[in-house]
C-alpha positions as CSV (number, residue, x, y, z in Angstrom):
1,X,12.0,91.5,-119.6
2,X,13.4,89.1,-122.5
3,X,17.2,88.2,-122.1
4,X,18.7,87.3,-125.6
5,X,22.0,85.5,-126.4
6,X,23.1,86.0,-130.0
7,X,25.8,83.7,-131.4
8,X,27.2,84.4,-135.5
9,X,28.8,82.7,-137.9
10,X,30.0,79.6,-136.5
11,X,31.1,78.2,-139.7
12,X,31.2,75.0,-138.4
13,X,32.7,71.7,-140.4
14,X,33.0,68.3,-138.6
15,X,31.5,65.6,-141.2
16,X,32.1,68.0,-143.7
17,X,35.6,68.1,-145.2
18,X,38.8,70.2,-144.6
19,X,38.6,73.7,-143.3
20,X,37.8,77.2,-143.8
21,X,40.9,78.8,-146.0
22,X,41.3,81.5,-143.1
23,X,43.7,79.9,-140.8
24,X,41.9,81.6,-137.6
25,X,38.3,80.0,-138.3
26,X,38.5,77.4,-136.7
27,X,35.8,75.6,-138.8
28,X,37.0,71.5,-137.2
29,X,37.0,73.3,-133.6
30,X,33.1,74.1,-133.0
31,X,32.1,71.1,-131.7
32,X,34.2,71.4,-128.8
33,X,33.8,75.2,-128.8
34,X,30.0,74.5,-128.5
35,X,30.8,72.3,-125.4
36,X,32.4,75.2,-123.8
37,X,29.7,77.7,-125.1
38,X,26.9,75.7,-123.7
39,X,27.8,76.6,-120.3
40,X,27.8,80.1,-120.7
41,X,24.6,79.8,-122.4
42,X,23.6,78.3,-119.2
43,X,25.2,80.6,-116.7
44,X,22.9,83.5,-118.4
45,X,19.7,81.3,-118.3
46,X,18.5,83.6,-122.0
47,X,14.9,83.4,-122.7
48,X,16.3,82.7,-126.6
49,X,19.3,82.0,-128.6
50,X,19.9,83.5,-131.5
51,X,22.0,82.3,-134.3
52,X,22.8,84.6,-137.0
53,X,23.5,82.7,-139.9
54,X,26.7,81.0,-141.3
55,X,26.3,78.1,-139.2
56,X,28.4,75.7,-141.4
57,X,31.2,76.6,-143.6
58,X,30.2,74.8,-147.0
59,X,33.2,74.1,-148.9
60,X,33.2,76.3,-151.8
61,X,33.0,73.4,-154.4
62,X,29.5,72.8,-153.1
63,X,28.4,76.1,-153.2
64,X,29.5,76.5,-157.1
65,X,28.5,73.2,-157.8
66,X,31.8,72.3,-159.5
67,X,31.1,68.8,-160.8
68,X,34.9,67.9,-160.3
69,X,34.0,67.4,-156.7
70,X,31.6,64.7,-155.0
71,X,28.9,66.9,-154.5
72,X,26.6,64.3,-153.4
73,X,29.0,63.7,-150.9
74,X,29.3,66.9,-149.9
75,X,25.6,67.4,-149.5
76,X,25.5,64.3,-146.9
77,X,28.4,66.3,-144.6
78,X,26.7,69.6,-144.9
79,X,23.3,67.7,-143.6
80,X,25.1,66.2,-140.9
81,X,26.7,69.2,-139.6
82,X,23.4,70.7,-139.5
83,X,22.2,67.9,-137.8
84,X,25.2,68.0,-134.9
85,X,24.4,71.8,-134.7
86,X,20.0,71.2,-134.6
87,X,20.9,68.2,-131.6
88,X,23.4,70.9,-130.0
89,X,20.4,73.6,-130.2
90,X,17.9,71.0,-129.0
91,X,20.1,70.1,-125.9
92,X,20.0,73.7,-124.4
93,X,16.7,73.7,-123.4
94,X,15.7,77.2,-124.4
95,X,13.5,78.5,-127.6
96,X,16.0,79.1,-130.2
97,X,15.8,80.0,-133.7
98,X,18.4,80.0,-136.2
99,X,18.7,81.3,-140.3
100,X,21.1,80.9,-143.4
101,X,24.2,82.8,-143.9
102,X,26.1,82.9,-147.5
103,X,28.3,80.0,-146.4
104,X,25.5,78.0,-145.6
105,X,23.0,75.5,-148.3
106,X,20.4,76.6,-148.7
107,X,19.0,72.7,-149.4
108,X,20.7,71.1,-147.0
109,X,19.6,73.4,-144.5
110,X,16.4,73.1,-145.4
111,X,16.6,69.6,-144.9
112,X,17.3,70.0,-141.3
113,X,15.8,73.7,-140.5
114,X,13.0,73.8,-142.9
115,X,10.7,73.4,-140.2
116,X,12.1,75.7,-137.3
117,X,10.1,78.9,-136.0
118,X,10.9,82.1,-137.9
119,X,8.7,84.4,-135.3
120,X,8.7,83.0,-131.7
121,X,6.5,85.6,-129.1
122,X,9.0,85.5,-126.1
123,X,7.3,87.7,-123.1
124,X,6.3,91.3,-124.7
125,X,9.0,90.2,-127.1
126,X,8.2,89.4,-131.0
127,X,11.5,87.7,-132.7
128,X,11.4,87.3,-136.2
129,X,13.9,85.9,-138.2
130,X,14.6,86.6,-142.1
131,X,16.2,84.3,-144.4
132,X,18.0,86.5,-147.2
133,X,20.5,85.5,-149.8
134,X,23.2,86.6,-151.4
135,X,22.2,88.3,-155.1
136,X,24.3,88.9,-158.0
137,X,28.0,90.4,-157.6
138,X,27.7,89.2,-153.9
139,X,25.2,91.7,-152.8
140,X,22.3,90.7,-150.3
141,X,18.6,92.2,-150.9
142,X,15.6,91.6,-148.8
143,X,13.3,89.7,-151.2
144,X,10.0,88.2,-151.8
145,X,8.4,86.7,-148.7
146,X,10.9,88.2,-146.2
147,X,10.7,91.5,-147.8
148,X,6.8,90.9,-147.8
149,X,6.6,90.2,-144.4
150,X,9.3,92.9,-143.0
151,X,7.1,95.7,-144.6
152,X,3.9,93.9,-142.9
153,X,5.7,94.1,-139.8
154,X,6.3,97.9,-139.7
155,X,3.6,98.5,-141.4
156,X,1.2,97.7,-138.5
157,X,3.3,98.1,-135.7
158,X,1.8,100.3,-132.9
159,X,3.7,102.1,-129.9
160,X,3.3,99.0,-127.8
161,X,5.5,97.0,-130.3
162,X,8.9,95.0,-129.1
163,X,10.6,93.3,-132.0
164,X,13.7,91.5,-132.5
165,X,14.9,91.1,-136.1
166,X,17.5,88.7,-137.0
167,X,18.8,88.7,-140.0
168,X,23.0,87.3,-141.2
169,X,23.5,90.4,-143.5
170,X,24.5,93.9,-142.1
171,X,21.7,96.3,-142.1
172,X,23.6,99.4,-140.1
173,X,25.8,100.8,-139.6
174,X,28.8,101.1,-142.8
175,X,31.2,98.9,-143.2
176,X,34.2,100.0,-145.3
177,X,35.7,96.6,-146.6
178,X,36.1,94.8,-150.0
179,X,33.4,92.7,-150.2
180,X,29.7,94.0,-149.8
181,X,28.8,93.3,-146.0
182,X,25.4,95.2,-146.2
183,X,22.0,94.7,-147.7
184,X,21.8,96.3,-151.0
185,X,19.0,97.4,-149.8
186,X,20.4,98.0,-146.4
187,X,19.0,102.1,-146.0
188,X,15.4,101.1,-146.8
189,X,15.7,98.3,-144.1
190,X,17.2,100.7,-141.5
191,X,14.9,103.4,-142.3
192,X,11.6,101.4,-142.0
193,X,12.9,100.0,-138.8
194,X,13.6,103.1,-137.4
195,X,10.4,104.8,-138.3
196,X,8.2,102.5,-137.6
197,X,6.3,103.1,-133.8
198,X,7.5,101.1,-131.2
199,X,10.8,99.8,-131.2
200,X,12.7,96.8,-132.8
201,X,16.1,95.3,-131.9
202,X,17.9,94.7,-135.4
203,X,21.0,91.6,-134.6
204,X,23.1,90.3,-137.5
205,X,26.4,88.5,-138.4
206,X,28.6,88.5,-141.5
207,X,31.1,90.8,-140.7
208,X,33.7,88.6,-138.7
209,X,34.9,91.9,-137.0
210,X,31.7,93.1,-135.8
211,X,29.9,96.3,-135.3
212,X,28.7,98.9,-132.2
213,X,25.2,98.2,-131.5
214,X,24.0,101.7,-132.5
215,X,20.6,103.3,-132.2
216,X,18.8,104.7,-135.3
217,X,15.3,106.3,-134.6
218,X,13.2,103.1,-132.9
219,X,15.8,100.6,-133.4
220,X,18.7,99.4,-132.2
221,X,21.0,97.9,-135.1
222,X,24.6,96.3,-135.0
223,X,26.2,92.9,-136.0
224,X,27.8,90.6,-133.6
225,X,31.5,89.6,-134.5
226,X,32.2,85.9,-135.4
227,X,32.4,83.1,-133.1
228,X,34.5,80.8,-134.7
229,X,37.1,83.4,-134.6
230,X,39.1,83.8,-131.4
231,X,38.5,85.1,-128.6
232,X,34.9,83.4,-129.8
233,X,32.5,86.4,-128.7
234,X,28.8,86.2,-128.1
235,X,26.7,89.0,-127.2
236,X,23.6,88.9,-124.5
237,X,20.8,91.7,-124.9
238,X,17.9,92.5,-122.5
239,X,15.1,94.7,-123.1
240,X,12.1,95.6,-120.4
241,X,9.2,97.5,-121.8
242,X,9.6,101.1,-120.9
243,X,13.6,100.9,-120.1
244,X,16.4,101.0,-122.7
245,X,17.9,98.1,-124.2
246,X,21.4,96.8,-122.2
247,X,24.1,94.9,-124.1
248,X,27.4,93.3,-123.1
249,X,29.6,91.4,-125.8
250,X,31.2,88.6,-123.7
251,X,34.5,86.3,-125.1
252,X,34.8,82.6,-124.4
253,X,38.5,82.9,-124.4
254,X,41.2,80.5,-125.9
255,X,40.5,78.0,-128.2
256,X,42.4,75.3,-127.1
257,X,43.9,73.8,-124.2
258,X,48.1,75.4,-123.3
259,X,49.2,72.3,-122.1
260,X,50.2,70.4,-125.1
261,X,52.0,70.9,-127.9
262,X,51.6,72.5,-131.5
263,X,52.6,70.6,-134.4
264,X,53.0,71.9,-137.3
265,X,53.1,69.7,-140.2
266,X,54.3,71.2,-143.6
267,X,52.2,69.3,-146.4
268,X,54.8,69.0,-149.0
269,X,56.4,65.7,-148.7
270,X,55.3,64.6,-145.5
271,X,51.4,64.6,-146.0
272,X,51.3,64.8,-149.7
273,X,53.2,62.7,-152.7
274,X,53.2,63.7,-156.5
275,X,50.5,62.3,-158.4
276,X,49.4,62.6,-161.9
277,X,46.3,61.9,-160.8
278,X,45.7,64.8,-158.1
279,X,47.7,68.0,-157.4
280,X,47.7,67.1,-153.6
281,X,47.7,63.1,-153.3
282,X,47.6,62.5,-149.5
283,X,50.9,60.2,-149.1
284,X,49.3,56.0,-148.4
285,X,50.5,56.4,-144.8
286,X,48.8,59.8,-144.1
287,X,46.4,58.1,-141.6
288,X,49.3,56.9,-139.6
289,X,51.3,60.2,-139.4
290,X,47.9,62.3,-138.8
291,X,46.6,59.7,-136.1
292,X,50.1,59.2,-134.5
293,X,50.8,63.0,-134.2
294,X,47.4,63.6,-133.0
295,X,48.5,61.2,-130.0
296,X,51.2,63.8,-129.1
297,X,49.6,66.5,-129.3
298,X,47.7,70.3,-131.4
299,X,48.3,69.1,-135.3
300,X,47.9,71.8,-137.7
301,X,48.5,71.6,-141.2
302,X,50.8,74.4,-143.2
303,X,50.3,74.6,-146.7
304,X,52.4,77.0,-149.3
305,X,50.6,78.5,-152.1
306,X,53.6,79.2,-153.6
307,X,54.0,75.7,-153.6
308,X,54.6,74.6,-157.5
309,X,51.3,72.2,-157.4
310,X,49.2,74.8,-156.3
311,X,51.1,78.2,-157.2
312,X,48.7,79.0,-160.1
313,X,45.8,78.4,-158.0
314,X,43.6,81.9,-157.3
315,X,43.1,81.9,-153.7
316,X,39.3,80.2,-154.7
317,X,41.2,77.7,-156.5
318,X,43.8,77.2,-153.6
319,X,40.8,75.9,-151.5
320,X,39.4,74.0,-153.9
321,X,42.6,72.0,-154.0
322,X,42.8,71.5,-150.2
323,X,39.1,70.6,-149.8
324,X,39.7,68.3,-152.5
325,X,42.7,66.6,-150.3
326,X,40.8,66.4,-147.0
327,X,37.5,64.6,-149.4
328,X,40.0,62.5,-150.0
329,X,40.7,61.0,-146.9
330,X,39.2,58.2,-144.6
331,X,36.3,60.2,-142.8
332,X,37.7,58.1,-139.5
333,X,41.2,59.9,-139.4
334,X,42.0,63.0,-137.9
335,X,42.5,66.3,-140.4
336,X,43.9,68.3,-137.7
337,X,43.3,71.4,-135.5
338,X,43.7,74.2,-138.3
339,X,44.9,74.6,-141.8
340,X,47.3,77.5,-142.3
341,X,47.9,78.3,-146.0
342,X,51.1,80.7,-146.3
343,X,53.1,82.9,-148.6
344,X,57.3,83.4,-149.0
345,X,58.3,85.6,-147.2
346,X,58.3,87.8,-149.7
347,X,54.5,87.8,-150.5
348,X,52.3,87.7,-152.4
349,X,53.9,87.6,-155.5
350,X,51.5,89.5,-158.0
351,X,48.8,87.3,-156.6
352,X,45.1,88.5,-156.0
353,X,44.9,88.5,-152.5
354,X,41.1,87.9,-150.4
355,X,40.9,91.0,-148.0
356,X,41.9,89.2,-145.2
357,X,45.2,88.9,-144.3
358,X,47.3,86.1,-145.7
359,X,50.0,84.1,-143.0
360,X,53.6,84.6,-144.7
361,X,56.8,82.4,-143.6
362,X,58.4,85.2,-142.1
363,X,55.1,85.5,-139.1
364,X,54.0,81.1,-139.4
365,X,55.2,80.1,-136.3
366,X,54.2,83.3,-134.1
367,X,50.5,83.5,-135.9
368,X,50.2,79.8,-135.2
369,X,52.0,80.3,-131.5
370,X,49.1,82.5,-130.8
371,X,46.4,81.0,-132.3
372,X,47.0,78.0,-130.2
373,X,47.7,79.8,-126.9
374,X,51.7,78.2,-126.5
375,X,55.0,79.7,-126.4
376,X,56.4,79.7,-130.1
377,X,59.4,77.2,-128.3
378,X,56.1,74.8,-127.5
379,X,55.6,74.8,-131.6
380,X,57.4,71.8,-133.1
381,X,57.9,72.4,-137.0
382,X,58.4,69.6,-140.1
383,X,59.3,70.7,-142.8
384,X,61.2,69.3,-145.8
385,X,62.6,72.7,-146.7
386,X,65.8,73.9,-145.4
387,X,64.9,77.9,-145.8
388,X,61.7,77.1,-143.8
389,X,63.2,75.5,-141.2
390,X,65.9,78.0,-141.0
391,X,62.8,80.9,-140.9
392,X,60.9,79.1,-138.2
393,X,63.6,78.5,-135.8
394,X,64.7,81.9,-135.5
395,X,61.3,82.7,-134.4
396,X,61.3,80.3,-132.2
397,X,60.0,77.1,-133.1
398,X,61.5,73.5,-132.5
399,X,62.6,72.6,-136.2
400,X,63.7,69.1,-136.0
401,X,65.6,67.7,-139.4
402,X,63.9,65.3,-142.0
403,X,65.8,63.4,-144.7
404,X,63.4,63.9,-147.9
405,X,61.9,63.6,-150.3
406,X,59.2,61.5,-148.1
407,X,60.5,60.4,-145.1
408,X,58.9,57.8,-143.5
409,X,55.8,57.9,-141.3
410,X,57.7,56.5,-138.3
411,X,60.8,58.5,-138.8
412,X,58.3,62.3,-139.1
413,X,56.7,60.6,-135.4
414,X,59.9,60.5,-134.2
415,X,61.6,63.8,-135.3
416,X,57.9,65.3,-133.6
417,X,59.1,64.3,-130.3
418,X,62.4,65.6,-130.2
């Protein structure tokens, strides 16, 4: 018997700046959520661990190589990050093998990865693990020497053969979403796995919400849902020759501790100061009021797009600004919990929209509530903005007053405590 635990799209920044646009991807979380993860990992005592691509969420700057960024410095974080997650790998103790997603680099990764196992032999077990990439118009194909090798594969398999595929991109089954989750090439894949004899366990990532493991001929194909997404699910697999495949998804649970507090800092004014020099200038004291809340408790950072120094951003643009502001910072300082970047009320305004849904005023205090596992009356809000405040505590929230435009760092401790 081989037991596998498959973990997907971690999307993981710590040295790297800022955070993933999506406010419930918890990109500056993983470290600790790794902690917690490696004792599961443990309680199952897997023959392997799988990790389905994704493992970093690469700022967007560095992955269109838009030269108004430091992009050298960026490279340096993304290496890091890839180092924390190969020393987190290491420490488990178990074979492991791991491959790029499309918010991964390819070069840094290499760096780091370039040498690990892409076909481990675990029991009766062959894993095999394919690194593909995005192609034009976002669409994934299986190319060159992992298309070579994948047609070798089921080309001279025999009855006797037990194969685990990992791959980041969905192979089976559809997906009906805007963006194009499956292999463009995702049928011949499927079909080839499920005619070939033998049979072949077929484990990706990508799509945050997941698939059904479903059988196809031979094969057994699904995608697990994200883990840097609560309830942070993994899923653990075993397969004995001669006996179907068994699978359980399992969920780590909350993401952070319920016995503190949830701050909730709105950027304009209080974290950033106008600037002809950047659209989002972190204010000179930012250190002290990002440190000095961090003392009291959860910080996240809320962030309107409708916001006149970023309201002509497109929502690509939006996180280019805020990755931008987190770069700048001293890499010493907290940058908080989460990022939340909202709408009015109103919505979206005639804006192109990603396909996710986007946090609004009207729902920032109970998305936010949630997300951090408190009460909304255990969210304390600042805010410069008297409809905001208004909004937030009638849903809730603590909404202590601030005298603007850019109230002093010891004044916004103070009003947090009340």
């Amino acid at each position: 018997m081989a037991k596998v635990f498959q973990v997907t799209d971690l999307h993981l920044r710590a040295a790297l700046p800022g955070h993933n646009g999506h406010v419930h991807r918890l990109s500056r979380h993983l470290p600790k959520l790794l902690e917690a993860l490696s004792a599961r990992i443990a309680a199952e005592a897997p023959d392997f661990l799988a990790v389905t691509g994704d493992l970093l969420d690469v700022p967007h700057a560095l992955l269109d190589r838009d030269k108004a960024h430091d992009l050298r410095a960026l490279v340096q974080g993304a290496i890091a990050d890839y180092r924390l997650v190969r020393r987190w790998l290491e420490g488990l103790g178990l074979p492991w093998m791991v491959l790029p997603g499309n918010h991964d680099h390819a070069a840094a990764f290499d760096v780091v990865f370039g040498n690990a196992p892409r076909h481990l032999r675990i029991g009766t077990l062959e894993a095999h693990a394919f690194h593909d990439w995005e192609q034009e118009g976002n669409q994934a194909l299986r190319l060159g020497e992992s298309r070579q090798r994948f047609e070798a594969l089921t080309a001279a398999a025999t009855p006797a053969t037990e194969e685990l595929h990992l791959q980041h991109f969905v192979v089976h089954p559809e997906v009906d979403y805007n963006y194009p989750l499956l292999y463009g090439d995702a049928g011949d894949i499927a079909a080839r796995a499920a005619s070939a004899p033998g049979r072949r366990l077929l484990l990706s990532g990508h799509w945050h919400g997941g698939t059904p493991m479903v059988p196809l001929g031979q094969a057994l194909i699904g995608a697990c849902p994200a883990f840097c997404e609560p309830p942070h699910p993994y899923r653990v697999f075993e397969m004995t020759p001669g006996q179907p495949i068994t699978w359980r998804e399992e969920r780590l649970g909350l993401s952070f501790p319920s016995d503190r507090p949830l701050l909730l800092v709105d950027r304009p004014g209080l974290l950033t100061s106008s600037s002809s020099e950047a659209p989002l200038a972190p204010r000179a004291d930012i250190a002290d009021i990002l440190q000095g809340l961090a003392a009291q408790g959860h910080v996240a950072i809320a962030s309107p797009w409708q916001a006149p120094e970023s309201a002509e951003a497109s929502w690509r643009g939006l996180q280019y600004l805020h990755d931008a502001f987190f770069q700048a910072l001293d890499p010493a300082i907290t940058q908080g919990d989460a990022l939340c970047l909202y709408l009015p009320a109103s919505g979206g305004g005639g804006r192109r929209l990603p396909a996710e849904q986007i946090t609004t005023e009207a729902n920032l205090i109970p998305r936010m509530a949630e997300l951090f596992g408190v009460a909304p009356a255990w969210v304390v809000f600042l805010t410069l903005d008297p409809q905001r405040r208004a909004i937030a505590a009638r849903a809730g929230a603590r909404c202590p007053e601030l005298q603007g435009p850019a109230p002093e760092a010891a004044a916004i401790l103070a009003a947090a405590l009340t």
